[in-house]
MIVEXMI-725303 format. One record per residue: residue in three letters; x, y, z of N, C-alpha, C, CB in turn. Coordinates in steps of 0.2 Angstrom, whole numbers, plus 2048, in hexadecimal, padded with zeros to 3 digits. Glycine has a CB too. Layout:
# MIVEXMI-725303
alaXYZXYZXYZXYZ
...
***
This chain:
# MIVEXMI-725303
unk889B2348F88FB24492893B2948F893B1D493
unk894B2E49289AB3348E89EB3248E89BB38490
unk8A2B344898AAB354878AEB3448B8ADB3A484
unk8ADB384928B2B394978B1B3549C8B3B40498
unk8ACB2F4998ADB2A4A08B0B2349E8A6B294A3
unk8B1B254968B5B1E4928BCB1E4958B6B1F489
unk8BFB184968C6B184988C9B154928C7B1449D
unk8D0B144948D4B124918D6B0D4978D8B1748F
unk8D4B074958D8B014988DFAFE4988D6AFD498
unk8E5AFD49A8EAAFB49B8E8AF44998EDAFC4A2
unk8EDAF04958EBAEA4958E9AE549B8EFAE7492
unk8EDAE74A08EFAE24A68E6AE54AA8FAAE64AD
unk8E4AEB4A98DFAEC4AC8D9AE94A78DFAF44AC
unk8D7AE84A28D3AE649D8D5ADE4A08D5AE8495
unk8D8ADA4A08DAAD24A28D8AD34A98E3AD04A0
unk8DAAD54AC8D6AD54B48CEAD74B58D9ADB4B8
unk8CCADA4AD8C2ADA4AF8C1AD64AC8BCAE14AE
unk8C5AD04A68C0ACB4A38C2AC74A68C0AC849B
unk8C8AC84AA8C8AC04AE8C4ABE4B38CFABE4B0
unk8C3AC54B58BDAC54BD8B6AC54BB8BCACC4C1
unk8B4AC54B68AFAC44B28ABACA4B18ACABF4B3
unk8B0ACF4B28ACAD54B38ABADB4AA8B1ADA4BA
unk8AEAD64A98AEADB4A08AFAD649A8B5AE14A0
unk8AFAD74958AEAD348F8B3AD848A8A4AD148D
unk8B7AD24858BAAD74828B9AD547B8C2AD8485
unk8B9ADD4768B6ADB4708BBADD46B8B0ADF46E
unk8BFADA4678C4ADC4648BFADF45C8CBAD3463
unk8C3AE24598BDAEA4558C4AE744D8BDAF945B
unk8C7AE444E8CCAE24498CAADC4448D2AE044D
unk8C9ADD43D8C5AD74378C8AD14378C7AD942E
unk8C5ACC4368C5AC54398C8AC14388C1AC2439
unk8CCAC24328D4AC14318D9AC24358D5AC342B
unk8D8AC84398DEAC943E8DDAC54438DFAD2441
unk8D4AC64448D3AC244A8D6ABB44B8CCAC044B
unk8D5AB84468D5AB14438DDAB04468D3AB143A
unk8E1AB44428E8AB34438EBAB24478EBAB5442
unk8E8AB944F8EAAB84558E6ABC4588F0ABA457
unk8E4ABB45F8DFABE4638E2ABB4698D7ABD462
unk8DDAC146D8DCABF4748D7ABA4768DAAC4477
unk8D9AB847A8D6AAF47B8CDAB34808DFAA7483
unk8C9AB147E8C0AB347F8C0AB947C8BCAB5488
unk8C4ABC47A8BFAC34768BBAC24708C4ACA474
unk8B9AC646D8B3AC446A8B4AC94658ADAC446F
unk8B4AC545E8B5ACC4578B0AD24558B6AC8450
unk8ADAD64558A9ADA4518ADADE44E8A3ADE453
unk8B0ADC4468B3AE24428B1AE74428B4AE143D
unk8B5AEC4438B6AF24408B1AF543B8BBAF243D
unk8B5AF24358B0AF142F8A9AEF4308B3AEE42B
unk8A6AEE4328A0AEB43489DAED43C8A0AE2434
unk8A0AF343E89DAF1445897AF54468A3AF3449
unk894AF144B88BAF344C88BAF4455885AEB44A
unk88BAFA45788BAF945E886AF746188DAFE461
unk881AF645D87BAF246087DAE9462873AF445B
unk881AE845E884AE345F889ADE464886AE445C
unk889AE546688FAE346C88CADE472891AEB472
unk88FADB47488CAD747C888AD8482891AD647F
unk883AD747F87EADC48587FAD948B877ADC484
unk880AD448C882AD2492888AD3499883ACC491
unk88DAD3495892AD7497892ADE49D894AD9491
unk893ADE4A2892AE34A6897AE94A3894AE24AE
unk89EAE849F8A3AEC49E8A2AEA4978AAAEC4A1
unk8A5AEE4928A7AEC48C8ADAF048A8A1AEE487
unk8B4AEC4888B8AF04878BAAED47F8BEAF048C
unk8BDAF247C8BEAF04748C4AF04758BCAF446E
unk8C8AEE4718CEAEE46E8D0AEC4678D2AEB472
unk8D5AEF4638D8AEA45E8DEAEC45C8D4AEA458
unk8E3AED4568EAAEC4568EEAEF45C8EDAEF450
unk8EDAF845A8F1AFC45F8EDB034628F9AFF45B
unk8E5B024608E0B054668DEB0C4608E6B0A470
unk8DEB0B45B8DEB114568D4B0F4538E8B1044E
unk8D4B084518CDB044508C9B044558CEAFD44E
unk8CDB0345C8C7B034608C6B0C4638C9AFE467
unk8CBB0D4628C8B154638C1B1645E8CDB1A460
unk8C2B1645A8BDB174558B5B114558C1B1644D
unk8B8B0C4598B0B094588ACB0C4628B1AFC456
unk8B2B0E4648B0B1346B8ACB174698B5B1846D
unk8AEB1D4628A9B214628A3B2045D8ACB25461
unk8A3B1B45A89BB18457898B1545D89BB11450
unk89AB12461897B0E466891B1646C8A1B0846B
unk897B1B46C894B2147088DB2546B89AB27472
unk88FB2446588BB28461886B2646088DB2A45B
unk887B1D460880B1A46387CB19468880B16462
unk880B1C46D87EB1B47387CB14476879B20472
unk882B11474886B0A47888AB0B47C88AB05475
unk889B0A48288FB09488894B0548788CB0748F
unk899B074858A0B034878A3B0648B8A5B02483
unk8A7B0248F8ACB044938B1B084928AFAFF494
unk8B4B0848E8BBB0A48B8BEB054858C0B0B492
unk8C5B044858CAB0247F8CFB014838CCB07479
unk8D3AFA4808D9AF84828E0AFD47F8D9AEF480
unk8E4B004848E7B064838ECB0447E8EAB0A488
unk8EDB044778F4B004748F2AFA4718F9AFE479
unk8EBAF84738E9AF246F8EDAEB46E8E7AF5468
unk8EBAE646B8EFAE146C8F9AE046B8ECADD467
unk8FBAE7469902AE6469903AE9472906AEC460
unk900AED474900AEE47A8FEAE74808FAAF547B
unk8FCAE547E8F8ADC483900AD84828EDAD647C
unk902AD847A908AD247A90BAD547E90CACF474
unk90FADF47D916ADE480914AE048891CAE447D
unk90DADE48D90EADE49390EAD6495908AE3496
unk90EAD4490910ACD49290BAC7493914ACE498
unk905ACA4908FFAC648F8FEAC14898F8ACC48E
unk8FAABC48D8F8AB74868F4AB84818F4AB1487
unk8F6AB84788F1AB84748F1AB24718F0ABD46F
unk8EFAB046F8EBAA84698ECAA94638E1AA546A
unk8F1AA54628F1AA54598EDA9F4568FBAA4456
***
């Protein structure tokens, strides 16, 4: 997938493709943050560890996210250099998900 077909997903748009079950969401933030609060189904592969062969193959979409979209940017572009298809990135990452008024799980 090329660069210019990655999106930037809106939180409200990322919560509308996991809840239809059309995408899977991978938080790219170390497991201690995870641990503390997340989004309720996503699924961790840190940052620091991340293997885009790893990703969810099942998954028709794959979006990443983590604090404020700066990590998932960056596991965006290992994910292309590997030549893994993701979707795109949640725009603003989890501080963008709470102030639209979405649920995380502490």
């Amino acid at each position: 997938m090329s660069l210019e077909l990655l999106q930037n997903f809106s939180p409200e748009e990322a919560q509308a493709l996991v809840t239809e079950g059309e995408a899977v969401l991978v938080d790219v933030r170390e497991a201690a943050e995870f641990a503390a609060e997340r989004i309720a189904g996503a699924v961790n592969r840190p940052l620091s560890a991340f293997d885009p062969m790893a990703l969810p193959a099942k998954a028709e979409r794959v979006i990443l996210h983590c604090g404020v979209g700066k990590r998932s940017a960056m596991a965006m572009e290992a994910a292309r250099r590997a030549g893994v298809q993701v979707a795109g990135h949640v725009a603003g990452g989890l501080m963008a998900w709470k102030a639209a008024g979405l649920p995380a799980t502490r």
